[in-house]
C-alpha positions as CSV (number, residue, x, y, z in Angstrom):
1,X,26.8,-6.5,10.8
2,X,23.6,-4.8,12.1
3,X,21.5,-3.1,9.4
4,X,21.3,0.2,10.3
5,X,17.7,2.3,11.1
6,X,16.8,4.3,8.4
7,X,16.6,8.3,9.0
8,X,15.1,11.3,7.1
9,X,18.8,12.4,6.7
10,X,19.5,12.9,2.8
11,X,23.1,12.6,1.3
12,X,23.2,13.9,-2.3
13,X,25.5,13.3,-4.9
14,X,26.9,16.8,-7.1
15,X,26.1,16.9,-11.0
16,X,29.9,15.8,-11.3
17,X,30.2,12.4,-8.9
18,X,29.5,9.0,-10.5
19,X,29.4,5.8,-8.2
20,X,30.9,2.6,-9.4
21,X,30.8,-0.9,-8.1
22,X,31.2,-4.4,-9.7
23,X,29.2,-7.2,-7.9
24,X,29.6,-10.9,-8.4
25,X,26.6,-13.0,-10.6
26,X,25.3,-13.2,-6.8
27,X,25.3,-9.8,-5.8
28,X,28.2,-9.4,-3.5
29,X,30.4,-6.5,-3.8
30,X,33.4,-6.6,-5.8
31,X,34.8,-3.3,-6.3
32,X,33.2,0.5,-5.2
33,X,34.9,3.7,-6.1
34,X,35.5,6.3,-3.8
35,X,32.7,8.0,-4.3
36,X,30.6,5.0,-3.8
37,X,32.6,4.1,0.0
38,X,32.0,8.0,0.7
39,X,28.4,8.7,0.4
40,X,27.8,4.8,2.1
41,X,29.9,5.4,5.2
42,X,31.4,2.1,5.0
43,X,34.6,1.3,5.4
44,X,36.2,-0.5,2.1
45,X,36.7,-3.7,4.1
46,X,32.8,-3.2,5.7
47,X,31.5,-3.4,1.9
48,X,34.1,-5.8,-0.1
49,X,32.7,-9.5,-0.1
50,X,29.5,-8.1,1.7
51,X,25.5,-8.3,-0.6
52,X,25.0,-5.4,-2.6
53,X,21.8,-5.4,-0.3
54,X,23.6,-4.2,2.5
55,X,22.7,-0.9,1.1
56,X,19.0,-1.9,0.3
57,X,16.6,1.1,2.2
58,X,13.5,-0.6,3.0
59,X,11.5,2.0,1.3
60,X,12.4,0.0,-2.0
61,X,9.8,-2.3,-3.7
62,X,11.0,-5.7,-4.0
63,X,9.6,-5.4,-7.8
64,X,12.3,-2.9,-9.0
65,X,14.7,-5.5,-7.9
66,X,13.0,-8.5,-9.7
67,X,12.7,-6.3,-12.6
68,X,16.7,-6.3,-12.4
69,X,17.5,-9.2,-11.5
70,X,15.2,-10.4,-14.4
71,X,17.1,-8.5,-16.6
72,X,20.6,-9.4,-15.5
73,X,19.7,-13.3,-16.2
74,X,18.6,-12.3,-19.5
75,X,21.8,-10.9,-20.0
76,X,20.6,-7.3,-20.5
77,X,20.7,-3.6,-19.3
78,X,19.0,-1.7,-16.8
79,X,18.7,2.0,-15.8
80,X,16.9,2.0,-12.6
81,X,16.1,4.6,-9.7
82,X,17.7,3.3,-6.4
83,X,16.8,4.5,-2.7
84,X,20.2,3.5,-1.0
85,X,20.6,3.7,3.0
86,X,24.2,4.4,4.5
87,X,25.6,3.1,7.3
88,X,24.1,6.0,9.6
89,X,20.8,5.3,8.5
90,X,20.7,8.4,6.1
91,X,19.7,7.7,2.5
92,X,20.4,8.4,-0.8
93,X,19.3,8.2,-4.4
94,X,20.6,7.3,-7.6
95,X,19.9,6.9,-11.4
96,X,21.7,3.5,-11.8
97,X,22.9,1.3,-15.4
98,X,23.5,-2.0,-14.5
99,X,24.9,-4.2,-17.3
100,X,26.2,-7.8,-17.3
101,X,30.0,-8.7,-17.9
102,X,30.2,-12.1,-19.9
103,X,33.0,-14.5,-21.1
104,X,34.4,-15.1,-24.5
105,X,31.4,-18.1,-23.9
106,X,28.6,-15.5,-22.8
107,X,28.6,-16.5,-19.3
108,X,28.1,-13.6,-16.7
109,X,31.3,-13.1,-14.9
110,X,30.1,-10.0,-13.0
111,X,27.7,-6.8,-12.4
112,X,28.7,-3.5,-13.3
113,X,27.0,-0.4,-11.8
114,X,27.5,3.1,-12.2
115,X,25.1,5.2,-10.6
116,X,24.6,9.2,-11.1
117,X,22.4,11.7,-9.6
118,X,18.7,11.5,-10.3
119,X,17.1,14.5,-11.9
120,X,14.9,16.3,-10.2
121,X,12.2,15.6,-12.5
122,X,12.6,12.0,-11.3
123,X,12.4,13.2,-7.8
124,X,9.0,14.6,-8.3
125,X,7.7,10.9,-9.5
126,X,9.6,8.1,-8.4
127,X,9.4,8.8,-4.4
128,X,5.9,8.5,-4.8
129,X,5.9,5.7,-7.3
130,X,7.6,3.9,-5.0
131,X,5.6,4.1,-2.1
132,X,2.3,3.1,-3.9
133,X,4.1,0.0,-5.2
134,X,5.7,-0.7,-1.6
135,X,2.3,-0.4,-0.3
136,X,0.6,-2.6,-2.8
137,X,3.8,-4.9,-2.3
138,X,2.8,-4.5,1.3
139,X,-1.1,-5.5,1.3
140,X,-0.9,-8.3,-2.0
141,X,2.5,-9.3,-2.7
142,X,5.0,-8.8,-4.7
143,X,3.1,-10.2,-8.1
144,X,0.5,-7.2,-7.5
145,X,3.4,-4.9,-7.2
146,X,4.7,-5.8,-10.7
147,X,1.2,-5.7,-12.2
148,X,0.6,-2.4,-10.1
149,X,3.9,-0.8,-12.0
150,X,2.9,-2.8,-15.5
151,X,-1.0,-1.2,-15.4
152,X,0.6,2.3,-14.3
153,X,3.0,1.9,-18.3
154,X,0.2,0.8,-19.9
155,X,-1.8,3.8,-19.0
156,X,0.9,6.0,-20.2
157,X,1.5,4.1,-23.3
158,X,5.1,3.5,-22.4
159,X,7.3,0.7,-21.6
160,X,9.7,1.0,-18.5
161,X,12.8,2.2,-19.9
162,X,10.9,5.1,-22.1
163,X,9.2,6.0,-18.7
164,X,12.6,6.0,-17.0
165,X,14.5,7.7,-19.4
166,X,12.4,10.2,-19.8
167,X,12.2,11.3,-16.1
168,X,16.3,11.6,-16.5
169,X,16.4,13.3,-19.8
């Protein structure tokens, strides 16, 4: 399947619509709600079996995805802000907790996601957060990227899930 071309076309989410998808340990989609088929423009059958990444907009930094993927092999939460692109190109974002499924042995069976609108508070930081990591990303790499959005926490004296959380609450 072609990856679509991103537009300036925004789909929103209401206060009220939560998205909800399972992934295997590898990323490939499992299970998506109604909601999350709707605001995609997939068909079910375009998304089942298919990497979560079919949905990655390329104005993400690769660093908010290490930092999850990080987090997922440690076996631990994530609340993240996620610039998703839909089958038409559009785009839209989401406050996302990821957590890990495990076995009665600890193993990870699966990924769980539900994703809910962003506050607008987030809106007013993250866009532009985003680009300066995608651009450092961009002109040094994806280490500099990390150390771009570690110096930025450090300044404000916060670790990253403070920082996130309080842009949502």
């Amino acid at each position: 399947m072609a990856k679509p071309t991103p537009t300036n076309q925004e789909k929103t989410l209401s206060e009220n619509e939560f998205i909800v998808s399972k992934t295997d340990t590898k990323g490939k989609i499992l299970y998506g709600n109604k909601t999350f088929i709707k605001i995609s423009g997939y068909e079910e059958h375009e998304l089942l079996g298919q990497p979560h990444s079919i949905l990655r907009h390329p104005d993400m930094p690769k660093a908010v995805f290490k930092l999850l993927w990080d987090r997922m092999q440690a076996k631990q939460e994530i609340f993240a802000y996620v610039k998703n692109m839909c089958k038409d190109g559009a785009y839209y974002w989401v406050f996302a907790n990821v957590t890990v499924t495990q076995d009665a042995n600890g193993n990870v069976v699966d990924l769980h996601s539900v994703q809910r609108k962003p506050s607008a508070k987030a809106m007013e930081v993250i866009p532009n957060l985003y680009a300066k990591l995608l651009a450092e990303e961009k002109r040094s790499g994806m280490e500099a990227s990390i150390k771009m959005l570690n110096d930025i926490l450090n300044e404000k004296g916060m670790s990253y899930d403070d920082f996130i959380f309080n842009l949502q609450y």
